[in-house]
N, C-alpha and C positions, 0 to 999 in steps of 0.2 A: 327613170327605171326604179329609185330608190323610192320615190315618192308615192308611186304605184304599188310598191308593196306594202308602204307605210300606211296607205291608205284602206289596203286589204287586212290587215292585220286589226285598225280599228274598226272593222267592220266582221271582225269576230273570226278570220282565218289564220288561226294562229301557227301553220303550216309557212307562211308569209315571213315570219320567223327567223327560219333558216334561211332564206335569202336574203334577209338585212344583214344577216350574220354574215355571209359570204360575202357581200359588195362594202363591207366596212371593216371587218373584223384587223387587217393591219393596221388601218389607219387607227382605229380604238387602242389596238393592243400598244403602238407606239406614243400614245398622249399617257397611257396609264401606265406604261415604262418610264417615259423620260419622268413623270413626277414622282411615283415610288420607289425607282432603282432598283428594283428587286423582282425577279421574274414571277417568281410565285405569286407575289402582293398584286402584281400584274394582272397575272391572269383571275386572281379574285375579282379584282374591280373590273378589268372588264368583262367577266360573269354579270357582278351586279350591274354593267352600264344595260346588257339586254335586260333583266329583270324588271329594270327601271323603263327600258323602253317600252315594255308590257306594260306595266304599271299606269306608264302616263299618257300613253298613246291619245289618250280621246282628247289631251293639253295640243297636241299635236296641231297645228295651223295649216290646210291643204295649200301649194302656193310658195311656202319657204324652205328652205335648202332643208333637207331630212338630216344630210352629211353633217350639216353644221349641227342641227339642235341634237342630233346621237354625240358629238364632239364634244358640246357641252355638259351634258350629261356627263359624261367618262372625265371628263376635267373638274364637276362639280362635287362630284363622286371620291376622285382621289383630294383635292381641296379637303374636303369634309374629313374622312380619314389621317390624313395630316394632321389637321385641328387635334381629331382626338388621340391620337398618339404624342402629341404635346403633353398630353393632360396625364398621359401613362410615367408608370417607373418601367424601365427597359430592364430584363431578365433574362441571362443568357442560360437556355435550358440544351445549349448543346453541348455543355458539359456535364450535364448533371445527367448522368447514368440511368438512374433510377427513374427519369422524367423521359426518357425517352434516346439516349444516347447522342450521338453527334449525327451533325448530319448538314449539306452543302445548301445554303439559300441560290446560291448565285444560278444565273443564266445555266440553264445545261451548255449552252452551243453559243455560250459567252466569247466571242472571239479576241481578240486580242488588241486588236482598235476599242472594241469598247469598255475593256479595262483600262487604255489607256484614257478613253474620252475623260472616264467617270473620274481620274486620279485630275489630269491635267484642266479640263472643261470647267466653268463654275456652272451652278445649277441652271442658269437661262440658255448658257452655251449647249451643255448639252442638251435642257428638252429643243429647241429649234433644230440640232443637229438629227439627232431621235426620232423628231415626226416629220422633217424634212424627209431624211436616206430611208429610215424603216419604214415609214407610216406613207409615203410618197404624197405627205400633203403639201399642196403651195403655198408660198412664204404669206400674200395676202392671206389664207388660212391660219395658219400659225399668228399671224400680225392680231386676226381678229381673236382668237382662244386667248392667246396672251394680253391681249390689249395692249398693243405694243405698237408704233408705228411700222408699216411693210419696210421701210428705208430701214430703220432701225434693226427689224428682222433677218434682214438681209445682211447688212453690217456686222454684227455678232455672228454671222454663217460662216461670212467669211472668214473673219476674223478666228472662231473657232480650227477652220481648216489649215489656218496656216498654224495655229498652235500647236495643232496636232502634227502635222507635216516635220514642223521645226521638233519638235518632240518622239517623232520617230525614225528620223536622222540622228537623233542623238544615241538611240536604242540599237541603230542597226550595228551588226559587226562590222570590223574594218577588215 
């Protein structure tokens, strides 16, 4: 189905569009979540992962997963922004009045497991958790974005679960 539209879109119906969007759009928004942390930065990147998909479409190979090469994109995408916020001085303008006053980065509808993931989880824990439950990709998925073995993906899963588990037993009231 996805290939079908992939294939309509490089063939100049860019209406085709909207329906890449719809058949990917969590699994994107949850790869460029788990790597930026921040819901906003999210939803930029995965903005620019369609742009990019417009962009390279005609890169596009009839034949191999669409899922995957939009997956990589949106992982290639946040990679790349990473790099260059290395290279940045970080500037807190939410307090500075004058530049725009304060204001919330985090998740609107940030619940409360995933404050907890983001505290307790380390960074691999939580993107496999992230595109795992948000994104409903499978672990062989995840295994190949990360390059990671599927055993191994699986392992930090679970292991995340129970971290958290053990960690919101500790939270709960008695």
């Amino acid at each position: 189905m996805l290939d079908k539209h992939l294939k309509k879109l490089r063939q100049g119906d860019h209406s085709a569009l909207t329906e890449i969007y719809n058949l990917t759009k969590d699994t994107v928004f949850s790869i460029c979540y788990s790597y930026m942390r921040d819901y906003q930065t999210a939803q930029d990147m995965m903005q620019d992962t369609y742009v990019n998909v417009m962009r390279y479409i005609l890169y596009y190979k009839d034949g191999t997963s669409g899922k995957a090469w939009i997956n990589v994109i949106a992982k290639n995408l946040c990679l790349n922004e990473l790099k260059k916020r290395k290279r940045e001085v970080p500037t807190d303008f939410s307090t500075r009045e004058d530049l725009g006053g304060s204001y919330d980065t985090h998740m609107p509808d940030e619940s409360g497991i995933i404050k907890l993931a983001k505290k307790v989880l380390n960074d691999n824990e939580l993107k496999i958790v992230l595109m795992h439950t948000m994104g409903g990709l499978k672990f062989r998925e995840i295994a190949r974005i990360l390059k990671h073995p599927q055993g191994t993906v699986r392992w930090q899963y679970n292991n995340a679960l129970k971290k958290l588990k053990n960690n919101l037993k500790a939270v709960e009231p008695k």
